[in-house]
N, C-alpha and C positions, 0 to 999 in steps of 0.2 A: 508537394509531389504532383505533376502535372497527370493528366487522368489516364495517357498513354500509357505514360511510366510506372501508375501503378497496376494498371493491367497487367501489364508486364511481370513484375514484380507479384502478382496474386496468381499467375500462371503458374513459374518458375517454383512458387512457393507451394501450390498444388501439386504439382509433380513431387516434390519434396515430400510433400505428405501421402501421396499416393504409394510410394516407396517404403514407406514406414507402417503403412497400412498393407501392405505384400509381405514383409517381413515379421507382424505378428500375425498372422493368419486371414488377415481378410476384414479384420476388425482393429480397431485403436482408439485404446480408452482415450476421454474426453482428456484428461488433465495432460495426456501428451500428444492429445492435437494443438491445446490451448498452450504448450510449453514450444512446440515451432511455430505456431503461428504469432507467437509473438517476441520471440529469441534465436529463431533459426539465424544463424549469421548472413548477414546482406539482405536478408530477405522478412524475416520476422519485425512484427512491428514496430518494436522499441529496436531493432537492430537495423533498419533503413534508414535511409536519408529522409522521410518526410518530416514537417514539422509539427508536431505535438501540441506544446505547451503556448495558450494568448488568450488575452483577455476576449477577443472577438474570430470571429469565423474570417473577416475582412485579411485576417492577418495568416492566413492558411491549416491556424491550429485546430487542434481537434476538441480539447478543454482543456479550462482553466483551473488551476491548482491556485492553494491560498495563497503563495510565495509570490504567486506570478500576479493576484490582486493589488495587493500592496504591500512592501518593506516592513511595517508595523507587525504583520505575522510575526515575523523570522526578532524582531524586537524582543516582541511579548514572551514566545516564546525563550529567548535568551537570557531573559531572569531566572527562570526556572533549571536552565541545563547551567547556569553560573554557582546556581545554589549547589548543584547537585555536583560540580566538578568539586569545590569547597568541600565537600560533605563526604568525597572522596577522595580527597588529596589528589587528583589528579588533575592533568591540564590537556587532554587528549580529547578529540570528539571522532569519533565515526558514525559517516552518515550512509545512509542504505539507501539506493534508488535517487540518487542528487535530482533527476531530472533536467532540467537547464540550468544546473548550477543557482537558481535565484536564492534557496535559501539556506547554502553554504555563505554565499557571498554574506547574506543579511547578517547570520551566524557571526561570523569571523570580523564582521565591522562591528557590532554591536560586543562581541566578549574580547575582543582587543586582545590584550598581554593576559588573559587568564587562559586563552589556549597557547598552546606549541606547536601544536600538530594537529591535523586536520584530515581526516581519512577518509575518503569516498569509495565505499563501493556500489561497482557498475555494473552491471553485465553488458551495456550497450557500447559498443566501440563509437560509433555515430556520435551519442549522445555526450561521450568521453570529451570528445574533442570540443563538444563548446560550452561544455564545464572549463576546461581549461583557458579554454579563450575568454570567457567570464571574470574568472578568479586567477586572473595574471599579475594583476597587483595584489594577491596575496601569497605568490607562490610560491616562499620561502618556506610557509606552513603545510601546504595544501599539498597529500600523496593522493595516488591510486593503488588498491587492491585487488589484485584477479581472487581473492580466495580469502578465506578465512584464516588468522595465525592460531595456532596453537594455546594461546592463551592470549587475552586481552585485556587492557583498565582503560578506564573514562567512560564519556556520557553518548551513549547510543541513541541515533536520532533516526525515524525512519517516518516519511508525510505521505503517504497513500503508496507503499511498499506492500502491505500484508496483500489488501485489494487484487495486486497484477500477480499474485502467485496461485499457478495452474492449480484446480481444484476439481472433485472428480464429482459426475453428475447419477443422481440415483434418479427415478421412478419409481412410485409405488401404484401397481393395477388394481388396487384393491384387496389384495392377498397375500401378497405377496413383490419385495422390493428388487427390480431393474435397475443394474449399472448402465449408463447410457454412453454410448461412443458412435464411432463416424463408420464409415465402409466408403468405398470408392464408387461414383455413380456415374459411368464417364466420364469425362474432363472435369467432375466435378467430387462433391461426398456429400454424405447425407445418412439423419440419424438413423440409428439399431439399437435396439437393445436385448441384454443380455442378463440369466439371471445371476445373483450373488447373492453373498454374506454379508456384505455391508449394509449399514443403515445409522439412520442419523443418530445423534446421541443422545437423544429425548424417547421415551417409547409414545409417544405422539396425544392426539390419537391424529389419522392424517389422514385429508381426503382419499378417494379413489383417482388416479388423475393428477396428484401433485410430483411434482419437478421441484428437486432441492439440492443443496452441494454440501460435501462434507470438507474439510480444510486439510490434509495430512500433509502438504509439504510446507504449508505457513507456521503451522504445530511444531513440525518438525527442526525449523528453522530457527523458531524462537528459543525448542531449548537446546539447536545445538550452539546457537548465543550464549545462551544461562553457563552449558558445559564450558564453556570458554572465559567467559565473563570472570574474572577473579578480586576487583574490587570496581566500584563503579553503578552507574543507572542507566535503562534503557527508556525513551516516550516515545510510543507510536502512536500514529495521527491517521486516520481512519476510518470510512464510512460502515456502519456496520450498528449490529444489535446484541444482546445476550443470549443465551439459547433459547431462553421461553420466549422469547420474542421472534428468535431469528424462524425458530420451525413453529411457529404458531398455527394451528391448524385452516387459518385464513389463508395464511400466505402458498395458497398451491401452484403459484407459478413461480419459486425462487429467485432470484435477486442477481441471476447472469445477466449484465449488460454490456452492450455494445457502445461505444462514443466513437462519432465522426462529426468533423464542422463542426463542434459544437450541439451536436444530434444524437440522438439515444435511439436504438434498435434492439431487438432482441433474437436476432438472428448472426451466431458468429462464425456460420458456414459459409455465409455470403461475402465476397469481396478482402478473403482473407489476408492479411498484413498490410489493411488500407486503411484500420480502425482498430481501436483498443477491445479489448475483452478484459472483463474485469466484472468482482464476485462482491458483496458486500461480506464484512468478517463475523466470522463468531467469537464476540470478545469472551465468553466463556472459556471455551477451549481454547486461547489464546494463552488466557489468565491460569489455567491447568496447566499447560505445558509449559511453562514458565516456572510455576509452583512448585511441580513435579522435580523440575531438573533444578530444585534448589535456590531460586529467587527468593524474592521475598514482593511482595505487589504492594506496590507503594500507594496507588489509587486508581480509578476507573471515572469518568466525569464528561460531560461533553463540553464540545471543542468552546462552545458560548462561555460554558461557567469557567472552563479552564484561562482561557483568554482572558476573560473578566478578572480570575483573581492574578492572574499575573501584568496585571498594572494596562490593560488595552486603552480602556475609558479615558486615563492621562495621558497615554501619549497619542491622543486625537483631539486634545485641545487644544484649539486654534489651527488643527488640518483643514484643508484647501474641502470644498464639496464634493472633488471626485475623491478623494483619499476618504471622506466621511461614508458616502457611497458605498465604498468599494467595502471597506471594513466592515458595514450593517450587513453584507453577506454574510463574513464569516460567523455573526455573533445571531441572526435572525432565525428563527426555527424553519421556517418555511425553505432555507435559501440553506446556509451551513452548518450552522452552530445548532442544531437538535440531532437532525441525520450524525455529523460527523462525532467522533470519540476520540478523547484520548486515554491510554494507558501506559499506565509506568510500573518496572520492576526495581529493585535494586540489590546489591550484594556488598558486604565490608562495606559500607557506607558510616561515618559518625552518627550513632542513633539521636542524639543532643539536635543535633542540624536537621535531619530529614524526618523525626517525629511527624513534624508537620510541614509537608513538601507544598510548595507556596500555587502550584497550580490547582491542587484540591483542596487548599483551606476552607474550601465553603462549597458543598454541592454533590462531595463524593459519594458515587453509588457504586463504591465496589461489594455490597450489600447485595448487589440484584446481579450479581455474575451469576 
């Protein structure tokens, strides 16, 4: 997106939001500032024309997802969603948030004739269209979904999906706990807060001065998944902590960040629908709502050990150095594999097959949800 055009496009989209802040009173909570600013149709971030997803800034993206490092991701991972389609009779995969389609593509080359059907849900029309253009020589398999059906089987995949779902922002003054939202500042908006009844799901103890997010429409999402879900497993992939980690009484500036060029901000008032906004998870409350609406949690583990026991190490013997490279992100602590998580749930699955689900045979801490 050229720099006019997204001027342009952060105008158009404030106005947008300035309207929607006249319509609840003058004020609008965070999680539906953060739901137009990155969904409003034509205008929202994930809903424009600019480009997202690359391994370098050189290439106009904004950051690099593990699909879009190397092939071997969407591999590793395919051992894992092959076991688990086997484990539930099914041949179906639905995947959440495709992004550039890279690791539907990886998916569907690597599990060949064990899928049938291949289901992408999007909310991006933009983004839709160069999935499609990606995954044309598989398009015999490969649908789209505006919505969720009624009841669903097979193996549910979602790669930094929970992260981009709008989440609502507290303060605490010392006494007492602030919902945080925007107000209209001229051609611009800017924070207010307001008191509430929310608060995080730890009783803390929390500095004076800490900023934190709670999750209810990621919660919400996953068990109206679980409700749906009638045989089959779900893995999401994840940057994100447990709850005694995520509200730690250290961490008083919470885990909203901004991504541009490859650049990290922590201001998502600014240059709105030109950059991602995006929350680290709380895989606790993840793993709850899941629980709750009837799963069963299959494991919790990070992305290094998950990788690792699902065969990464062999299929990098005898890769080129940038392939070597590129993979030591996902598996190094410093770079992917500590930060990032994965978690899986499962429902009517063969107990025989998925006892021991092959991406947490060695490392699971679903202990420390």
């Amino acid at each position: 997106m050229q720099l006019t055009e997204g001027a342009s496009v952060s105008a158009a989209l404030l106005r947008l939001i300035r309207k929607a802040i006249d319509r609840d009173g003058g004020w609008l909570r965070f999680d539906r500032f953060m739901a137009l600013a990155l969904y409003a149709p034509a205008l929202g971030y994930y809903a424009n024309a600019s480009r997202k997803f690359g391994v370098l800034p050189a290439s106009g993206s904004d950051f690099v997802t593990a699909p879009e490092l190397t092939p071997l991701f969407g591999r590793a991972l395919a051992r894992q969603v092959e076991q688990a389609l086997r484990a539930s009779g099914t041949d179906e995969v639905w995947e959440f948030g495709a992004g550039s389609g890279a690791l539907a593509e990886q998916l569907l080359g690597a599990l060949g004739d064990a899928v049938s059907r291949y289901t992408i849900v999007d909310l991006s029309g933009a983004l839709r269209e160069r999935q499609r253009e990606r995954l044309r020589g598989h398009a015999p398999k490969v649908a789209w979904a505006d919505a969720l059906p009624e009841t669903l089987q097979g193996v549910i995949v979602g790669n930094e999906v929970l992260d981009a779902m709008p989440v609502q922002l507290l303060h605490f003054d010392g006494t007492q706990w602030l919902e945080r939202g925007v107000v209209a500042q001229g051609d611009a908006v800017a924070w207010s807060d307001r008191p509430t009844a929310l608060h995080p799901p730890v009783t803390g103890p929390f500095a004076a001065g800490t900023v934190t997010e709670i999750h209810p429409q990621a919660e919400a999402f996953v068990a109206s998944l679980a409700e749906r879900l009638t045989r089959g497993a779900a893995f999401f992939i994840d940057y994100g902590f447990p709850a005694a980690e995520y509200y730690h009484w250290q961490r008083t500036g919470g885990t909203l960040m901004c991504h541009r060029a490859h650049r990290a901000d922590v201001d998502p008032l600014a240059d709105v629908g030109q950059k991602d906004i995006t929350a680290h998870v709380n895989f606790s409350a993840i793993a709850l709502a899941g629980q709750d609406a009837g799963l069963e949690v299959l494991g919790y583990t990070s992305q290094a050990r998950f990788l690792i026991n699902c065969g990464l190490p062999k299929l990098l013997q005898g890769a080129d150095l940038r392939t070597l490279a590129n993979a030591q992100k996902l598996l190094t602590e410093h770079e992917m594999g500590e930060l990032f998580k994965v978690i899986a749930f499962a429902r009517g699955c063969d107990v025989s097959l998925m006892q021991a689900p092959l991406g947490f045979a060695d490392g699971d801490r679903t202990h420390t949800l």
